[in-house]
Steps between C-alpha positions, in 0.01 A plus 500: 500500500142617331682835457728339283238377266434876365819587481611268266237500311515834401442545129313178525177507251163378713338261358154563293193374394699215357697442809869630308631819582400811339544805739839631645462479931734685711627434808397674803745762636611271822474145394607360841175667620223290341403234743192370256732402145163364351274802622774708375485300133135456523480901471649475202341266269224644235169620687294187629825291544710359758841363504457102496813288564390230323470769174720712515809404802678350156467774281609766772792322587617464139499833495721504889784686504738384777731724494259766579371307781817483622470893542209390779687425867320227581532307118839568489536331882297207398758487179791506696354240769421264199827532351628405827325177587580408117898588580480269816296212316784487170 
């Protein structure tokens, strides 16, 4: 699902010298075919950066929108296998 990542975070603001967002990113034009997620955020950040999960995973997925991931084939798969197992375990 790293495709998903860009997709819904279009909009999203990349995070700064102080590590909150201040610049709009936007996704790529085929989410589903970025196969490095972090590489892809990494290109991103300010010059001299690099997307850092322990940074900036929380503040990025604040910002996640899932119903725009849901536009993504695979998210929307791993959505509907989820909501599956969680029907099966209630």
């Amino acid at each position: 699902m790293p495709g998903a990542v860009g997709a819904a975070t279009h909009g999203a603001r990349r995070p700064g010298a102080d590590e909150r967002c201040d610049e709009a990113v936007d996704p790529p034009d085929d989410p589903e075919a970025v196969r490095d997620a972090k590489g892809w955020l990494s290109a991103r950040m300010p010059p001299g950066r690099r997307y850092r999960e322990t940074l900036h995973q929380a503040s990025f997925s604040n910002m996640f929108d899932l119903d725009l991931a849901r536009a993504a084939p695979s998210f929307d798969k791993l959505w509907r296998d989820v909501g599956s197992l969680i029907g099966a375990a209630g």
